[in-house]
MMTF fields as JSON, N, C-alpha, C and O atoms, coordinates in Angstrom:
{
  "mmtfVersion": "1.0.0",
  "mmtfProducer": "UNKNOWN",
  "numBonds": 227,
  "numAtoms": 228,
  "numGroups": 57,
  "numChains": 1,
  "numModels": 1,
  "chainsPerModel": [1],
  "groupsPerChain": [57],
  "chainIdList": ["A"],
  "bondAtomList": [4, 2, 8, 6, 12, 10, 16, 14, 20, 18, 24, 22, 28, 26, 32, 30, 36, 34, 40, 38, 44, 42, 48, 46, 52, 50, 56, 54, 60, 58, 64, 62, 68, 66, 72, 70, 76, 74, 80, 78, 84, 82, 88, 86, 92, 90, 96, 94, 100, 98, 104, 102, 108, 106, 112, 110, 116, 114, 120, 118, 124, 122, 128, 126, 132, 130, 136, 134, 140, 138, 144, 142, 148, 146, 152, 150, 156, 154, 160, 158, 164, 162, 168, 166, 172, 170, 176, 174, 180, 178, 184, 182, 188, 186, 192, 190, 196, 194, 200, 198, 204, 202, 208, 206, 212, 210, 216, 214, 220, 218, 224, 222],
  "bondOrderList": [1, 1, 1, 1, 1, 1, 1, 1, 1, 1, 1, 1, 1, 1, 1, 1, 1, 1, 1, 1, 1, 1, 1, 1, 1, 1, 1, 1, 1, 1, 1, 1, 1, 1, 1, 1, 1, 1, 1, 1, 1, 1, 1, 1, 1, 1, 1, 1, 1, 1, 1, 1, 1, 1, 1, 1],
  "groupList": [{"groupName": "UNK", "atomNameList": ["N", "CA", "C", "O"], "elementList": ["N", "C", "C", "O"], "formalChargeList": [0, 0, 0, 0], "bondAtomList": [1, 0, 2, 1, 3, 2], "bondOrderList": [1, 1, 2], "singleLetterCode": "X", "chemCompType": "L-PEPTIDE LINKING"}],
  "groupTypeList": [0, 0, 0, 0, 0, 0, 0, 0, 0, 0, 0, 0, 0, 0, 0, 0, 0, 0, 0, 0, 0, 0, 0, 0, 0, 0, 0, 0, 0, 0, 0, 0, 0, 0, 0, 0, 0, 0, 0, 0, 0, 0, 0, 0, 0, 0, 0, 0, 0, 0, 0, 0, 0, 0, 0, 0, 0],
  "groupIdList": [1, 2, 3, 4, 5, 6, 7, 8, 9, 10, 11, 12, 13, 14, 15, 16, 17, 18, 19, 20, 21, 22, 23, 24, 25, 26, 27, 28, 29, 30, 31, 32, 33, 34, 35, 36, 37, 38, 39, 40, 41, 42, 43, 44, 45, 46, 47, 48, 49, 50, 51, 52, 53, 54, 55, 56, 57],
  "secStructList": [7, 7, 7, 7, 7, 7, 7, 6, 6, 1, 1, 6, 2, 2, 2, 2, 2, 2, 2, 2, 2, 2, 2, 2, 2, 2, 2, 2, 2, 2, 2, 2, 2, 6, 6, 7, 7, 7, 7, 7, 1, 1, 7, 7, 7, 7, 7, 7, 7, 7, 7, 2, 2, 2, 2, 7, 7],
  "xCoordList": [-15.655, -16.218, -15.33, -14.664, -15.253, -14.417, -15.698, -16.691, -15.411, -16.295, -15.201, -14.208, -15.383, -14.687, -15.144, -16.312, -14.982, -15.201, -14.263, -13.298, -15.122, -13.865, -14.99, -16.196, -13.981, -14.595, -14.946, -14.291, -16.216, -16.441, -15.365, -14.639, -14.938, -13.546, -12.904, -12.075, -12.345, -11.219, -10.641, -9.553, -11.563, -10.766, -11.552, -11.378, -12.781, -13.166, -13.563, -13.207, -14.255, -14.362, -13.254, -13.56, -12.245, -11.463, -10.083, -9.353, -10.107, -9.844, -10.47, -9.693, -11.507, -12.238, -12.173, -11.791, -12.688, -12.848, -11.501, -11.557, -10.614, -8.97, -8.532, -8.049, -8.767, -8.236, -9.072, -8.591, -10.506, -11.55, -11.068, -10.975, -10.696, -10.523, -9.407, -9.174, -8.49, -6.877, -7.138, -6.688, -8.151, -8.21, -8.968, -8.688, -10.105, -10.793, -9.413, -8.96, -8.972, -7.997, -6.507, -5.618, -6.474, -5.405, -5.933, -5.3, -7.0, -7.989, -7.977, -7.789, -8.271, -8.439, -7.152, -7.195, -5.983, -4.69, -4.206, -3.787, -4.355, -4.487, -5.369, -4.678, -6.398, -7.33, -6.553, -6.476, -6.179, -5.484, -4.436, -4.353, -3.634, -1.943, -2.766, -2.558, -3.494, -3.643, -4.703, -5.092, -4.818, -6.034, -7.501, -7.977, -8.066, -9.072, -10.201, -10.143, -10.943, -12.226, -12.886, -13.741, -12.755, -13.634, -14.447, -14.775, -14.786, -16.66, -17.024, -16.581, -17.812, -18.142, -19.27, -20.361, -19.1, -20.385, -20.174, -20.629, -19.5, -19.796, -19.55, -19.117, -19.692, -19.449, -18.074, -17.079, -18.067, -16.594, -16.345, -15.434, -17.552, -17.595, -19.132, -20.053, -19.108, -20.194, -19.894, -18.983, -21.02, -20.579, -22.118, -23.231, -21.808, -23.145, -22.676, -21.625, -23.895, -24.379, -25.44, -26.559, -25.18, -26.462, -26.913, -26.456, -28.322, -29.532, -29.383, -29.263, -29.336, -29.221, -29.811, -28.967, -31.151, -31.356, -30.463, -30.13, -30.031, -29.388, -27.957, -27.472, -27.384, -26.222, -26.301, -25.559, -27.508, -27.15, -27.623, -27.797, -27.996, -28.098, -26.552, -26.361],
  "yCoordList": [-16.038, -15.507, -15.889, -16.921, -15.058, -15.282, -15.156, -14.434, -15.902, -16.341, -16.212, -16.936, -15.086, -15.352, -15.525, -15.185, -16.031, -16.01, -16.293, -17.029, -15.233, -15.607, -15.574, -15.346, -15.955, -15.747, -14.525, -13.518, -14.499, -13.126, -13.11, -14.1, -11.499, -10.662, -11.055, -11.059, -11.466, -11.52, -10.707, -10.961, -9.117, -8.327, -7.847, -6.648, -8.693, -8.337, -6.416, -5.661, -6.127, -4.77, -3.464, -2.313, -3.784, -3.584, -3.288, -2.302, -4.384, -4.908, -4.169, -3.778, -3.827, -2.764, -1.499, -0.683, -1.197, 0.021, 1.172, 2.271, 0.66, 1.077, 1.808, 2.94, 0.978, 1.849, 3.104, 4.026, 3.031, 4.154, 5.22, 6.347, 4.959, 6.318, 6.592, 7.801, 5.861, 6.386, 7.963, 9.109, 7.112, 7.979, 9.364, 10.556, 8.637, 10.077, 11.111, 12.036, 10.829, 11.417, 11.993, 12.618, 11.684, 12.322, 13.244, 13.992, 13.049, 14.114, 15.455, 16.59, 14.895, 15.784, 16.656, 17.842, 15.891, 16.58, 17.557, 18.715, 16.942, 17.542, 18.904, 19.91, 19.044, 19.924, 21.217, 22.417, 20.74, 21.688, 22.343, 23.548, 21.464, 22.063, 22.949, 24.098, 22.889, 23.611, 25.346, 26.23, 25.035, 25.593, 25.895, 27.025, 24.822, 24.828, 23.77, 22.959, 24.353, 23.523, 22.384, 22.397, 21.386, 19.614, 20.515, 21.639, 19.734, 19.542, 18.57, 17.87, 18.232, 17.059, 16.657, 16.47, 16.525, 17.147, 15.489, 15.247, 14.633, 13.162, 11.943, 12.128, 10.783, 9.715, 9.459, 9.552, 9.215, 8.775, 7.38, 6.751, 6.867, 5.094, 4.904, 5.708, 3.633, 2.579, 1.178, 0.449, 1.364, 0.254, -0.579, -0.079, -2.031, -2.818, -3.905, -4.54, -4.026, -5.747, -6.301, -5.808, -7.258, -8.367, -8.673, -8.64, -9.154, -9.342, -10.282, -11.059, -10.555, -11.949, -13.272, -14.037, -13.443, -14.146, -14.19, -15.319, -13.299, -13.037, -13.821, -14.281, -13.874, -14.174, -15.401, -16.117, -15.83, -17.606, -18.214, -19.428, -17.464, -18.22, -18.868, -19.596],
  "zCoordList": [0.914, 2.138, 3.316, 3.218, 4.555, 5.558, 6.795, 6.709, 7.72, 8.792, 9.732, 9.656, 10.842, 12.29, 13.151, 12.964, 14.578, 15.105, 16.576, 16.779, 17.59, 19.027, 19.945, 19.85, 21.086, 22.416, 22.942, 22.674, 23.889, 24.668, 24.962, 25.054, 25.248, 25.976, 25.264, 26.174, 24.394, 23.462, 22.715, 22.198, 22.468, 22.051, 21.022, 20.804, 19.956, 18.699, 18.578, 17.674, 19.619, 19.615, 19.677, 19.365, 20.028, 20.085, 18.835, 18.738, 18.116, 16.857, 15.977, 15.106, 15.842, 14.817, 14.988, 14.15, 16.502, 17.328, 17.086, 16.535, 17.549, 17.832, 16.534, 16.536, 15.31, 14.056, 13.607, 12.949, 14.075, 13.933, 14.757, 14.272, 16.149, 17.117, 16.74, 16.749, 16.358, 15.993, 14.487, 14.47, 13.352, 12.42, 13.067, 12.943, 13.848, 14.307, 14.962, 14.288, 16.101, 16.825, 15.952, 16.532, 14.675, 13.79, 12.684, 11.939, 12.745, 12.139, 12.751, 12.313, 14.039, 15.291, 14.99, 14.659, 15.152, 15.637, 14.312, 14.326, 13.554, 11.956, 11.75, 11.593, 11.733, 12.228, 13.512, 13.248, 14.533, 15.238, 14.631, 14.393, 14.393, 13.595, 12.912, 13.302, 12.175, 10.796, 11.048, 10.284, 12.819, 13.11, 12.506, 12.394, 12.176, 11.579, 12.76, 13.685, 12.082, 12.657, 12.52, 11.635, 13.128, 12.288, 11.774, 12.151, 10.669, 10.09, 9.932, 9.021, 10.624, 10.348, 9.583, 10.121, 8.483, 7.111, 6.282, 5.164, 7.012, 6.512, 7.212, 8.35, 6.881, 7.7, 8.184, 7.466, 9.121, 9.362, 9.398, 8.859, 10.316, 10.329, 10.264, 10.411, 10.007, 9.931, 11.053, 11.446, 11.178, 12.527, 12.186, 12.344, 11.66, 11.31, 11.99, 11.909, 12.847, 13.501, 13.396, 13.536, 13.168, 12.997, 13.978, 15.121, 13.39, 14.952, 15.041, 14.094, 16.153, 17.054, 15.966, 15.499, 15.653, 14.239, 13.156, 12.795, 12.596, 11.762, 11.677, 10.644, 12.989, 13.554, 13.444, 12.773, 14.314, 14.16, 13.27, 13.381, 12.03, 10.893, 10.602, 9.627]
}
């Protein structure tokens, strides 16, 4: 098991966030070249957080 942890503003959202919009946005661009249309007919991301309880277990 791996346990991280940082400081507020340090970036963690960011760190996850960034590689999701990059894939969304080459999808995107991919989709244009090809002139076709997104569908968006499945998940792209999952985004899970724990409840505050949960957390400071």
């Amino acid at each position: 098991d791996i346990i991280g942890a940082a400081e507020t503003g340090s970036g963690k959202t960011l760190a996850f966030g960034l590689p999701i919009l990059q894939r969304l946005l080459e999808e995107q661009e991919k989709a244009s070249a090809l002139n076709n249309e997104i569908v968006v007919d499945s998940l792209r991301a999952l985004i899970v957080t724990p409840t505050r309880e949960l957390a400071m277990q």
